[in-house]
VMD Tcl script that draws the C-alpha trace (Angstrom):
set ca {
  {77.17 -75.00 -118.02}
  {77.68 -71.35 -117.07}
  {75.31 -69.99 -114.33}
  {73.27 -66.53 -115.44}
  {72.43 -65.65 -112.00}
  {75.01 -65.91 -109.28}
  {74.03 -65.10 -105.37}
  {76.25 -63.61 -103.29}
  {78.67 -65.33 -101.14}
  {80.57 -64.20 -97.50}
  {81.33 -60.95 -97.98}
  {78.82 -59.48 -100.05}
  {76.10 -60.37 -98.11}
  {77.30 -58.32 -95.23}
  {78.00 -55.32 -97.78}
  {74.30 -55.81 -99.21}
  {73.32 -55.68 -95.36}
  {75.11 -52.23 -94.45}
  {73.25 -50.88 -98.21}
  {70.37 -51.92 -96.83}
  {70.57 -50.25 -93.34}
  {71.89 -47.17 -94.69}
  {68.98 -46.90 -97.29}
  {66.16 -47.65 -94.64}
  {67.76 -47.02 -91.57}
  {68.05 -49.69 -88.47}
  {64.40 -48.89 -87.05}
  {62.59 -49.45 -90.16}
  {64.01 -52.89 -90.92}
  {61.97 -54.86 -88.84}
  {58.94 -53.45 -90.00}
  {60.13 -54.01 -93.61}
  {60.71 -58.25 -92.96}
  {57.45 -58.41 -91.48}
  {55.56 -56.29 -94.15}
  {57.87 -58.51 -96.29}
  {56.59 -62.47 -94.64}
  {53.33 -61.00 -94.46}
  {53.32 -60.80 -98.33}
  {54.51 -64.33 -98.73}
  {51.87 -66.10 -96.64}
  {49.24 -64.15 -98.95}
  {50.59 -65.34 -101.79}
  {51.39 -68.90 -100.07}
  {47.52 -69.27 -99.37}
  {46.50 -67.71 -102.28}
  {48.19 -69.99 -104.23}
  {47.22 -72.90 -101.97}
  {43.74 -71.73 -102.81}
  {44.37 -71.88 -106.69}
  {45.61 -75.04 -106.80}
  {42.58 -76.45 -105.08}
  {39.84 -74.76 -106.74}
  {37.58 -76.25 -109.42}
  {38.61 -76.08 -112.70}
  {35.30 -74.56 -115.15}
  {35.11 -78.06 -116.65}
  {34.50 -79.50 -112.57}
  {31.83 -76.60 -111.69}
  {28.22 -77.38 -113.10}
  {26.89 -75.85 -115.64}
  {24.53 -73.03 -113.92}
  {28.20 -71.79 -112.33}
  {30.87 -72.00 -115.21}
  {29.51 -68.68 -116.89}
  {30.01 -68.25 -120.53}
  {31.19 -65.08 -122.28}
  {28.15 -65.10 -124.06}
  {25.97 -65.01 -120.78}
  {28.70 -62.12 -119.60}
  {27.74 -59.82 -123.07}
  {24.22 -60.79 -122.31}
  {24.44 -59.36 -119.18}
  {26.18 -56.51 -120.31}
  {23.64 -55.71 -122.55}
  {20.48 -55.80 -120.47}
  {22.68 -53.59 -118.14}
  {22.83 -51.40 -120.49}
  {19.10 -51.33 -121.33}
  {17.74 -51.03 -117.67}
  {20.07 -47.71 -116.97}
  {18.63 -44.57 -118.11}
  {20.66 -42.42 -120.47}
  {22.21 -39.31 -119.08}
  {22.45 -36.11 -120.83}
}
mol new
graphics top color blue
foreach p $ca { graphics top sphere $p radius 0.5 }
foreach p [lrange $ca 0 end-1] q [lrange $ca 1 end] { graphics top cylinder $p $q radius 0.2 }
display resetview
């Protein structure tokens, strides 16, 4: 079976490096790996979160919300703001 995405090996890596240093420049780099981990332990607890939240069919009733309770809503919205000209 023929691989579709190869990573880069010895060499490359430390061409890839120098790209990256002469794109950004060497004082910007750190900032960039922690902007960068920063992002991944959002989405790490974010997804942690997801996986332990309720699904509708666990929540009761009063909570699931129904898109007929959302047009309702919508609509009564609707009626309680005044028209503008």
């Amino acid at each position: 079976m023929e691989t579709l995405l190869a990573l880069p090996e010895g060499g490359e890596w430390i061409v890839l490096l120098v790209v990256v240093v002469l794109l950004f420049g060497a004082n910007r780099l750190p900032e960039l790996t922690r902007n960068t981990a920063r992002a991944l332990i959002e989405l790490k607890k974010v997804t942690r979160e997801a996986e332990h939240a309720p699904t509708p069919q666990e929540l009761p009733a009063s909570e699931r919300g129904t898109p007929q309770s959302a047009a309702t809503a919508d609509a009564e919205a609707r009626q309680q703001t005044p028209p503008t000209a």
